[in-house]
KEKE-3310 file (N, C-alpha, C; in steps of 0.2 Angstrom, whole numbers, plus 5000, padded with zeros to 4 digits):
npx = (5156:5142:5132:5120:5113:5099:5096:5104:5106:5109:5107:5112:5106:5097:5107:5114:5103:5098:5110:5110:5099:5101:5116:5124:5136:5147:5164:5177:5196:5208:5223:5240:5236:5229:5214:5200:5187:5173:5159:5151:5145:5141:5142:5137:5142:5133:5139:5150:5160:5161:5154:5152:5158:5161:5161:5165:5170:5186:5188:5205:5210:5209:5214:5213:5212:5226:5230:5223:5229:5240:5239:5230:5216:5199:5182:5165:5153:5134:5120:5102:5085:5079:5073:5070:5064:5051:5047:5032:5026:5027:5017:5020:5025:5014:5012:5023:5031:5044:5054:5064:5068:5074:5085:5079:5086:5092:5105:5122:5139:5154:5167:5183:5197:5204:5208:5216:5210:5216:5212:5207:5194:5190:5185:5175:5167:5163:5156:5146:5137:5134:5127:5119:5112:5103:5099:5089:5076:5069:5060:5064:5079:5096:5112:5129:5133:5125:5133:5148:5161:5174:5173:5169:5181:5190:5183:5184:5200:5201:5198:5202:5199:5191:5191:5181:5183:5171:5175:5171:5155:5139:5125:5114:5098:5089:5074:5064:5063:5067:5057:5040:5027:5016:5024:5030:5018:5015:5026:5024:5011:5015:5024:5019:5012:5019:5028:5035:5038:5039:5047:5052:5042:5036:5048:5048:5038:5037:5050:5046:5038:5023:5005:5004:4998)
npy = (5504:5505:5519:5528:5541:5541:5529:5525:5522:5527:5525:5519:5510:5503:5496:5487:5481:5473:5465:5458:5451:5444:5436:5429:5431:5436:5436:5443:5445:5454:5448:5440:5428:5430:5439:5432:5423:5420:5413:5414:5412:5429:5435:5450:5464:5476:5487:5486:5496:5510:5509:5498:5479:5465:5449:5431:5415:5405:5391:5382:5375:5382:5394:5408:5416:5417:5427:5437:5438:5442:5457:5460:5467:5471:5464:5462:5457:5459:5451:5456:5456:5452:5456:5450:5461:5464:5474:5472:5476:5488:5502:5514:5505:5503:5516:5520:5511:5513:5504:5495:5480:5475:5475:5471:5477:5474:5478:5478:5482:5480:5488:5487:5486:5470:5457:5442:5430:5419:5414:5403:5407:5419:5413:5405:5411:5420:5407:5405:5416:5415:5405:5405:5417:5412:5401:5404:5408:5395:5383:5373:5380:5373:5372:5374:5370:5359:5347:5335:5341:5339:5335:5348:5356:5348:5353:5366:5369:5368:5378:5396:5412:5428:5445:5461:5476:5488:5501:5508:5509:5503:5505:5501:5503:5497:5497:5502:5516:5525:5525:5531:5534:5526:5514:5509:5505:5497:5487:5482:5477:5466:5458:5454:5441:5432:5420:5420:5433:5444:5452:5462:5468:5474:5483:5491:5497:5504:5513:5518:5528:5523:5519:5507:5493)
npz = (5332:5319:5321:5318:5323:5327:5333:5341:5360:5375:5389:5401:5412:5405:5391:5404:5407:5394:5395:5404:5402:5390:5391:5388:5378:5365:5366:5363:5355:5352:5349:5351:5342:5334:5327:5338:5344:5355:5362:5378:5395:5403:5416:5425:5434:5442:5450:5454:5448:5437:5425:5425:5429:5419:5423:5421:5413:5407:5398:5401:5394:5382:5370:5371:5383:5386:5376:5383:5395:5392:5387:5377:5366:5372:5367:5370:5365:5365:5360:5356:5354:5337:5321:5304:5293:5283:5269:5264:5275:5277:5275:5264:5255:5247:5243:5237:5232:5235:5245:5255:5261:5278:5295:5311:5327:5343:5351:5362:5365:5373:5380:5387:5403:5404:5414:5420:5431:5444:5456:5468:5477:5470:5458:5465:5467:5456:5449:5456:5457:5445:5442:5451:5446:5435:5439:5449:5445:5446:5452:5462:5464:5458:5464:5468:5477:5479:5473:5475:5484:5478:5468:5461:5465:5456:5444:5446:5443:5428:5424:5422:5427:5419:5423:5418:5417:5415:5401:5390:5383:5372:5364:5354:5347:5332:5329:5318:5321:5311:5303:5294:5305:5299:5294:5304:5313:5305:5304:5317:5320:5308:5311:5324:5317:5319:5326:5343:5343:5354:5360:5352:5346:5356:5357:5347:5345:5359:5358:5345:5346:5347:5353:5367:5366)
capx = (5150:5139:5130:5117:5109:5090:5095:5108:5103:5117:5103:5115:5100:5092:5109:5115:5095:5101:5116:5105:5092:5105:5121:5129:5139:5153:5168:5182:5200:5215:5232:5244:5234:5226:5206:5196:5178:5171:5152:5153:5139:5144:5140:5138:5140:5134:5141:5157:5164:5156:5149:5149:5162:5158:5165:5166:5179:5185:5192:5212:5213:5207:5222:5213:5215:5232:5229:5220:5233:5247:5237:5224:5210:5192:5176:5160:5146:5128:5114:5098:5078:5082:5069:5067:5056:5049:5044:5026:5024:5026:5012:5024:5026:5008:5011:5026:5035:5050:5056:5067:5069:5081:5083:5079:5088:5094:5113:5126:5146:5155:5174:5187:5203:5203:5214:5216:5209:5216:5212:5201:5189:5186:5182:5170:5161:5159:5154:5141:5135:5133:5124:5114:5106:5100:5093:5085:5067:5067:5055:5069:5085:5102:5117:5136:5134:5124:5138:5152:5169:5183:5170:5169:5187:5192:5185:5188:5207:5199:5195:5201:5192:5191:5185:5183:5181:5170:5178:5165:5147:5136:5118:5111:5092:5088:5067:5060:5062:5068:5051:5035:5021:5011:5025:5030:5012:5012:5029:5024:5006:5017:5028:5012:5008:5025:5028:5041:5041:5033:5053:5054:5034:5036:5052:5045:5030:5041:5056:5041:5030:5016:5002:5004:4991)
capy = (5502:5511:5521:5534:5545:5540:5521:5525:5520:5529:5525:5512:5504:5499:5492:5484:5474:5468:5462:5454:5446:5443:5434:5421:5435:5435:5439:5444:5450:5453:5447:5438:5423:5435:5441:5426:5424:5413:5413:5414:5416:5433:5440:5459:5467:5484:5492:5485:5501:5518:5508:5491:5475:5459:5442:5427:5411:5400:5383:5383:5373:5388:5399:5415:5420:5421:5433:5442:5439:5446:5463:5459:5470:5466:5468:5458:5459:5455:5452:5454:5453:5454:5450:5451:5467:5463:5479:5471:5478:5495:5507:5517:5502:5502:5521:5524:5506:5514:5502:5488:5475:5476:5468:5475:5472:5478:5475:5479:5481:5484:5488:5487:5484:5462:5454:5434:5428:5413:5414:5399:5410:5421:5408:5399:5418:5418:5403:5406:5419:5413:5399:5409:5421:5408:5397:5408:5407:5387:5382:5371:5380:5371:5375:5373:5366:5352:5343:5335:5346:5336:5338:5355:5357:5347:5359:5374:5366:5368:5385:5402:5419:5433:5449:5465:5482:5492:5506:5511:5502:5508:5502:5502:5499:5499:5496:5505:5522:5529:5525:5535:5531:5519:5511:5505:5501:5491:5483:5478:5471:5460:5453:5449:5436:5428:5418:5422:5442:5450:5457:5464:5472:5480:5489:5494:5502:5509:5515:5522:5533:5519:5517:5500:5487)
capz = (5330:5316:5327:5317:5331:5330:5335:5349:5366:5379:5394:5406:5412:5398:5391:5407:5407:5391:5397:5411:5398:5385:5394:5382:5375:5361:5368:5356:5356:5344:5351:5348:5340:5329:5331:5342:5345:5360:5363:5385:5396:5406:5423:5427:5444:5440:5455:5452:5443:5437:5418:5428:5426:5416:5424:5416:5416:5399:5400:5402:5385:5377:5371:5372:5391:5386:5374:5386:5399:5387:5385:5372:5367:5372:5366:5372:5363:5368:5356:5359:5351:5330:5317:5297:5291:5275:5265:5264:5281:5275:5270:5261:5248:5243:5242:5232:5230:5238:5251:5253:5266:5285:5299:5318:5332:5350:5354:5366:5365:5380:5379:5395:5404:5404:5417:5421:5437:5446:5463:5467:5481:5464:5453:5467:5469:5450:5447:5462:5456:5437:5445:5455:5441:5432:5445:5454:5447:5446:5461:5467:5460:5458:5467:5466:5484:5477:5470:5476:5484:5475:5458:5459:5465:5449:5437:5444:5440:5422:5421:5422:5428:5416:5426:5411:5420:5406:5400:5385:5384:5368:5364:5345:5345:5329:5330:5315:5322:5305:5296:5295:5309:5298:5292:5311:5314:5300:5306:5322:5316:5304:5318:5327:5316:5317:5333:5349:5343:5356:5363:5346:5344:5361:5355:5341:5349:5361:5354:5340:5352:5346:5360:5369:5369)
cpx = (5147:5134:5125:5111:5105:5089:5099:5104:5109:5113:5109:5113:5100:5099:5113:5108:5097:5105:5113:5101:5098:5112:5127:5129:5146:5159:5176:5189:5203:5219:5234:5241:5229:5219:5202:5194:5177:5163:5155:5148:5143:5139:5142:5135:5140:5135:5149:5164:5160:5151:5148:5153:5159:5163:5163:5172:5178:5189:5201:5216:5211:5211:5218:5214:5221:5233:5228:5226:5240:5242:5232:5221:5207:5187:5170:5153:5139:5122:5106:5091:5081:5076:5068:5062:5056:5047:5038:5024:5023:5020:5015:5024:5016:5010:5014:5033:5042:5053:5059:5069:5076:5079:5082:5082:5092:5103:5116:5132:5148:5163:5176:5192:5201:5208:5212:5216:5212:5214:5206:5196:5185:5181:5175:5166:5157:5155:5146:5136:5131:5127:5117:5107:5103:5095:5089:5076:5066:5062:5062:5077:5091:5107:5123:5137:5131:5127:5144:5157:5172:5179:5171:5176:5192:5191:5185:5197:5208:5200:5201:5198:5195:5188:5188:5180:5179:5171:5174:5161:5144:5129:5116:5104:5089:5079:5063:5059:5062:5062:5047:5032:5018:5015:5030:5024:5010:5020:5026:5015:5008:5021:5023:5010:5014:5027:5036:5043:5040:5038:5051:5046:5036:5042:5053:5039:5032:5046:5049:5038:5024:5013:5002:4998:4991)
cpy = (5508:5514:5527:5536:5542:5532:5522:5526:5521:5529:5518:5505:5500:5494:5489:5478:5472:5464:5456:5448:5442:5438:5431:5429:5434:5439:5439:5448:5449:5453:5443:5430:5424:5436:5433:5430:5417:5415:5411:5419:5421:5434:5447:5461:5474:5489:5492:5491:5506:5514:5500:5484:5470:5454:5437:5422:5406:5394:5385:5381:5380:5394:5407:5419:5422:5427:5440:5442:5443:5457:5463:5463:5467:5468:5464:5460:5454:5458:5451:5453:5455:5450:5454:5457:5466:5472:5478:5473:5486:5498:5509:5511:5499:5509:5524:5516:5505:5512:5496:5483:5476:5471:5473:5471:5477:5475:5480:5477:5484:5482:5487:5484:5476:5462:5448:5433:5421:5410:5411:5404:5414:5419:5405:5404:5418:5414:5403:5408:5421:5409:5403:5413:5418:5400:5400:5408:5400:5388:5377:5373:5375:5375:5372:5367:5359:5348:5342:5339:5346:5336:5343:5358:5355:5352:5363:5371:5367:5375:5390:5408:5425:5439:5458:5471:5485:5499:5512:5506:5509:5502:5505:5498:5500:5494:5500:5513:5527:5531:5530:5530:5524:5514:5505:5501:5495:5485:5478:5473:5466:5457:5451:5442:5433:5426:5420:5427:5446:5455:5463:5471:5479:5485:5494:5500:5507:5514:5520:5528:5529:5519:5510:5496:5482)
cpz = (5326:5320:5323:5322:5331:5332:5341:5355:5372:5387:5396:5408:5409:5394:5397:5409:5400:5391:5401:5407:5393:5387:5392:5377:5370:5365:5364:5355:5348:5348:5345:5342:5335:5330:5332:5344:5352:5360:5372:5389:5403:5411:5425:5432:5441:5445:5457:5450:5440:5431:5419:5425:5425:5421:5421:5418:5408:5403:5399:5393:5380:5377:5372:5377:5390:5380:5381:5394:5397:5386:5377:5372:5367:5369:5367:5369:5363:5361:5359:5354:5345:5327:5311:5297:5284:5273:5264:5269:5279:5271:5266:5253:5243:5238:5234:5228:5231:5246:5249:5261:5271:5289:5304:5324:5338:5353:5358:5364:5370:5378:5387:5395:5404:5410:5420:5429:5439:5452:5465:5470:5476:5461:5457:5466:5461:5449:5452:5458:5447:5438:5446:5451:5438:5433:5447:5452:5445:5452:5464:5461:5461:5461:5466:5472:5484:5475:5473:5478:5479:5470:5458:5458:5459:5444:5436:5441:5433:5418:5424:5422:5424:5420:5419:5413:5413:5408:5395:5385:5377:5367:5358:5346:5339:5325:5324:5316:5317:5301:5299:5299:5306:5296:5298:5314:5312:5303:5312:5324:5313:5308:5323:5325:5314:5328:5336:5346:5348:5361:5357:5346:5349:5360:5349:5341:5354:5359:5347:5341:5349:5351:5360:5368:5373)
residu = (UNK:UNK:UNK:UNK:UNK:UNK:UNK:UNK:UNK:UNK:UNK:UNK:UNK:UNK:UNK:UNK:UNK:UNK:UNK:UNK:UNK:UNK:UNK:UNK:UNK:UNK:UNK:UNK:UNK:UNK:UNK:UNK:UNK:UNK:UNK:UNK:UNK:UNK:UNK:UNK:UNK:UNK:UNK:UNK:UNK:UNK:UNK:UNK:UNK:UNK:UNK:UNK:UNK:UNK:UNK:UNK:UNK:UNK:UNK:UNK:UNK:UNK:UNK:UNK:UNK:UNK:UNK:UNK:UNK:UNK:UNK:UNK:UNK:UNK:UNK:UNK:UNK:UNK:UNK:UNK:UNK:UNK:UNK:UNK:UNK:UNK:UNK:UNK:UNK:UNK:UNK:UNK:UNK:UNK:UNK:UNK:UNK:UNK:UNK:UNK:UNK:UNK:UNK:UNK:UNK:UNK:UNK:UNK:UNK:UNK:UNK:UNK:UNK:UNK:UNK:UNK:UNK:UNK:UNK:UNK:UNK:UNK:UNK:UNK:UNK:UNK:UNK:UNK:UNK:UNK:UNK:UNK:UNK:UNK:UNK:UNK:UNK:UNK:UNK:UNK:UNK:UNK:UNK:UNK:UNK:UNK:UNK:UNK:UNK:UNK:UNK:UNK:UNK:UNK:UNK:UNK:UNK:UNK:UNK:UNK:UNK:UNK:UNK:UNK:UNK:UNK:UNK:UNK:UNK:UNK:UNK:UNK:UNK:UNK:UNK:UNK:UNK:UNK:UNK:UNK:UNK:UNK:UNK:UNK:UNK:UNK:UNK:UNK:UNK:UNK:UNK:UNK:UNK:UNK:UNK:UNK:UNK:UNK:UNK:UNK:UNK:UNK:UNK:UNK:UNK:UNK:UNK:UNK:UNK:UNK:UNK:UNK:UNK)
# end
């Protein structure tokens, strides 16, 4: 990934709570079937491994596993808050008319060894635990255990477990940092008046040394 210094984020935390917030990740190899892409909502155990491994599982019809069982490279990448910057937000373009329109946005790519899981007790833990994160603040969550045995045991029958021990993780926030002061200020005033920003403003202000409101 283009990576110029003043956007790199090499903090773990910060990209494993992307990871977290973010989840429904691309996951992407090149084998033998040439480069595939999946959209797959992932699970990270951050204690799993020193940089923390991703789990996951794909439906059986889906030929990539066997990529990934053949020795495939991986790359899973997680997007996170992105929004249009108009150059009308910049002071700078009253000043000198010297700007031109980007986008903002916080991502994650996490490399690592892959290998194919079949082992149903896996698969029930995964799925568990997929489950789990994303119940959990329901007032009455869902569970795996609410459902029928001989259902669930049908579609694990279905599936496949991915588990992807990460080997390199990198984090590009790339929030405005480059500009002058006023012309972050004036960014994250102009994403104010645009609705469901307010991931975006906050990493703008942060990421900026702006003071919080």
């Amino acid at each position: 990934m283009y990576q110029p210094p003043h956007f790199r984020e090499d903090d773990l935390d910060v990209q494993h709570a992307l990871i977290r917030a973010h989840p429904l990740g691309m996951l992407i190899t090149a084998g033998a079937s040439g480069l595939v892409a999946n959209a797959v909502p992932f699970h990270l155990d951050p204690k799993a491994s020193a940089k923390g491994t991703l789990r996951l599982h794909l439906a059986k019809a889906n030929p990539q596993w066997r990529d990934i069982a053949a020795s495939a490279d991986v790359l899973a990448v997680f997007q996170g808050a992105d929004a249009y910057v108009t150059p009308s937000w910049y002071k700078t373009k009253q000043e000198t008319g010297k700007v031109v329109p980007t986008w903002n946005y916080a991502i994650v790519q996490a490399r690592g060894a892959a290998r194919v899981v079949e082992d149903v007790e896996w698969l029930a833990a995964q799925i568990a635990a997929l489950t789990g994160q994303h119940e959990e603040t329901r007032e009455k969550p869902w569970s795996v255990s609410d459902a029928p045995d001989d259902f669930i045991r049908a579609q694990m029958k279905g599936i496949v477990g991915i588990e992807i021990e990460i080997a390199s993780i990198e984090g590009k926030w790339k929030v405005s940092q480059n500009r002058p002061v006023a012309d972050r200020e004036g960014v994250a005033a102009g994403l104010g008046e645009l609705p469901a920003q307010n991931d975006m403003i906050d990493l703008v202000r942060r990421y900026g040394g702006l003071t919080t409101e």
